[in-house]
N, C-alpha and C positions, 0 to 999 in steps of 0.2 A: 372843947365842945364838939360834937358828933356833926354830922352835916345834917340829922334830921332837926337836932337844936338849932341851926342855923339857920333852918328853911322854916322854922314857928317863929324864928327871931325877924326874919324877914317876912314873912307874914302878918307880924303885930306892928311892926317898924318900918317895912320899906315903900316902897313909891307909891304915894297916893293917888294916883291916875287909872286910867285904861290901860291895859296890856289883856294882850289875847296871846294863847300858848298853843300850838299844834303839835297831837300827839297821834302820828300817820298810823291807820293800820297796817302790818304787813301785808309784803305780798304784790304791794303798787298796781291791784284793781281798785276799781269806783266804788265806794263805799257808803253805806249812810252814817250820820254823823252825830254824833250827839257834843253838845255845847253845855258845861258844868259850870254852876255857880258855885262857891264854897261859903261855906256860913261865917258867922264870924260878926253877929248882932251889928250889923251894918256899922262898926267901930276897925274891924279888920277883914281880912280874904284867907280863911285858912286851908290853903291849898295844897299845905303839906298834908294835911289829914284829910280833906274831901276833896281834892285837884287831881294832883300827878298821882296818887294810886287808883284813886277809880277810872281816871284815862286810862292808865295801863292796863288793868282788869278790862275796861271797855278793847282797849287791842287785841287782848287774848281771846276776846271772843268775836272778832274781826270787824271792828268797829272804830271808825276815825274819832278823834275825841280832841276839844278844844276846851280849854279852861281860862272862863273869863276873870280879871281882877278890874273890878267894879269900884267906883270913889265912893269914900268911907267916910266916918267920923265928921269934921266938918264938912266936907265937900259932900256928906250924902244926901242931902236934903232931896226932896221928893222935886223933880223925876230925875235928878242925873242919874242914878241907879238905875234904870231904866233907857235909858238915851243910851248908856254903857252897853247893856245885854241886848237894846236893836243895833245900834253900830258894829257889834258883835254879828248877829248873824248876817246884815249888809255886807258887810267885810268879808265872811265867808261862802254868801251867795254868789259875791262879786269876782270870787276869784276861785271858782268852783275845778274848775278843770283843773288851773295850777296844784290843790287841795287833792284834786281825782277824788273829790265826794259826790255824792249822789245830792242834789238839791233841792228834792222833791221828799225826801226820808228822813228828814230829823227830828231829836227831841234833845228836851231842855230839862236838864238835870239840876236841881237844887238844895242844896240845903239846908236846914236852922234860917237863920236869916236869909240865905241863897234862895232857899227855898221858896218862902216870902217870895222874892224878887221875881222867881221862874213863873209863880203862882200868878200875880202880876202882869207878867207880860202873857199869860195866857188868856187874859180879859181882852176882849176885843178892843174895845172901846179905850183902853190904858196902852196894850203892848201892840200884838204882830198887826193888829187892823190897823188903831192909830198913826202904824211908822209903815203902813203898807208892804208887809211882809206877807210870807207863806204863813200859815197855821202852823204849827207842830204838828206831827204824827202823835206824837206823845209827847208829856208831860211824866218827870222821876221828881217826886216828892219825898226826902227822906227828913224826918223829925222837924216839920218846917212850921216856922210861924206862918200864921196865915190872918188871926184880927188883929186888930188895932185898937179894937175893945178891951171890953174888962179883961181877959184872957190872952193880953197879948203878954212877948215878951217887952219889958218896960224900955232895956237898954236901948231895941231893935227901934221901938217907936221914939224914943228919945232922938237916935241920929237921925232915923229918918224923916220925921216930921218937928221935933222940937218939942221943948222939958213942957208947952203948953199948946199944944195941934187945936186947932178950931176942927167943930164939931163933922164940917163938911168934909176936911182933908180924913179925918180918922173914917170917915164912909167910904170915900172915895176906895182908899188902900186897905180895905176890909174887906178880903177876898170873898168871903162865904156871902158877902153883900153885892158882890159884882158878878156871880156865875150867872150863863146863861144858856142858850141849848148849843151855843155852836162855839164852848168853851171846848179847847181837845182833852182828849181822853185821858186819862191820871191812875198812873200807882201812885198811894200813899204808903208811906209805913213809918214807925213811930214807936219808941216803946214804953209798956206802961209804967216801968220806974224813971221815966223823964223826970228830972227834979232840974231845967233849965227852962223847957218849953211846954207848957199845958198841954197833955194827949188830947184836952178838947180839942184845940185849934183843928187838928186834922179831923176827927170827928166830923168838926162843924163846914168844913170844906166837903167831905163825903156825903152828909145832910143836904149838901147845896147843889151837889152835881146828881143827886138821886132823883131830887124834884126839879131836874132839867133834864133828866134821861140823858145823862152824860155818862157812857162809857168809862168806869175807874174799878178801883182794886184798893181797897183800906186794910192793911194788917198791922195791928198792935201786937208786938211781942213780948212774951213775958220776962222779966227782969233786965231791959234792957234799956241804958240811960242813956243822956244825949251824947252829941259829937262822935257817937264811935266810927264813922267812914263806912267803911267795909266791913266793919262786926265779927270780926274774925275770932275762932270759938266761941262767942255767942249766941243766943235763939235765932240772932238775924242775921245769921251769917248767909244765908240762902238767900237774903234781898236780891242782889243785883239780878243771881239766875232767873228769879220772878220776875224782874221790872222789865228784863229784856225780853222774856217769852211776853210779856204784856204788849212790850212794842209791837212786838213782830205780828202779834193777834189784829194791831192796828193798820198794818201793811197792807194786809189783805181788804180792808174795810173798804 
């Protein structure tokens, strides 16, 4: 087996806990940072396909990159997924200079289910307010669930909430239901032959940050299904160059 098989096999199978991964920029200046959730229908952390290659891609464009693994499957019940991605950025606030990141400029990359999760702690009231954290600068939404509704993905809502969520907890973790004007600013992108995750979901998040005058960026591209990471030869191969000039439009804000 290849070591990329072994890094999916250790992705559906290995340590069901917290772990955080630093991926330094070169160069050893102060950097802004971005901190990656990987999808994986809150059942697993697939970090071989949304982890370590978009931290590396984030490197090459001289940007520090942490990639969090988040409790899954039975341990994900609403909110350790969450307490995961604030101890996650606590952890890297804390030790910022060690890090030589800039602690004042990051964003929160997610996706499929990640994304969910990133989407989430962007809620004041759920994520960075709650655990008393900075804001994001930005928010990277790639093919991400985002209700818990009719349009959710089933699997996502089954780990996270359970085979039967009372009416309150599916509001609660129903993004397009929690935005509000001082939600941070969001690339979405998503593609319209999704056959894992409804293109509504992200719609209905762009819907939500329009009628809050929330700073974001929604592109559907054409023929293009879920999990692909970095999209490489397909319509969305151009994401990340977009998501990070998106950021950077946020720097200046």
């Amino acid at each position: 087996m290849n070591t990329t098989g072994l890094e999916a096999l250790r992705d559906m199978f290995g340590p069901n806990r917290y772990e955080l991964k630093f991926y330094p920029a070169p160069g050893g200046e102060r950097t802004p940072f971005a901190l990656i959730c990987p999808g994986g229908g809150y059942a697993c952390v697939m970090s071989c396909i949304e982890g370590k290659p978009i931290a590396k891609a984030l490197n090459e464009r001289g940007y520090s990159a942490f990639v969090l693994r988040y409790r899954c499957r039975e341990r994900a019940r609403y909110p350790s997924p969450l307490v995961d991605i604030a101890h996650a950025v606590k952890e890297i606030l804390d030790h910022a200079d060690d890090y030589c990141i800039d602690p004042q400029n990051y964003a929160v990359f997610g996706f499929s289910a990640g994304g969910h999760l990133a989407a989430m702690y962007g809620v004041k009231a759920l994520g960075w307010g709650k655990f008393a954290l900075p804001r994001p600068t930005a928010l990277v939404l790639s093919y991400p669930v985002i209700t818990m509704g009719e349009k959710t993905h089933a699997g996502s809502r089954d780990n996270l909430l359970g085979k039967q969520p009372a009416c309150d907890a599916i509001l609660r973790c129903s993004v397009e239901k929690q935005v509000s004007t001082d939600y941070p600013p969001t690339f979405i992108w998503c593609g319209d032959a999704d056959k894992t995750v409804n293109p509504d979901n992200s719609r209905m998040l762009a819907d939500a940050l329009t009628a809050c005058h929330v700073p974001h960026r929604l592109t559907v591209y054409p023929g293009v299904d879920h999990g692909v990471g970095l999209g490489k030869g397909l319509a969305c191969e151009k994401w990340l160059d977009e998501a990070v000039a998106f950021w950077k439009e946020q720097e200046s804000m």
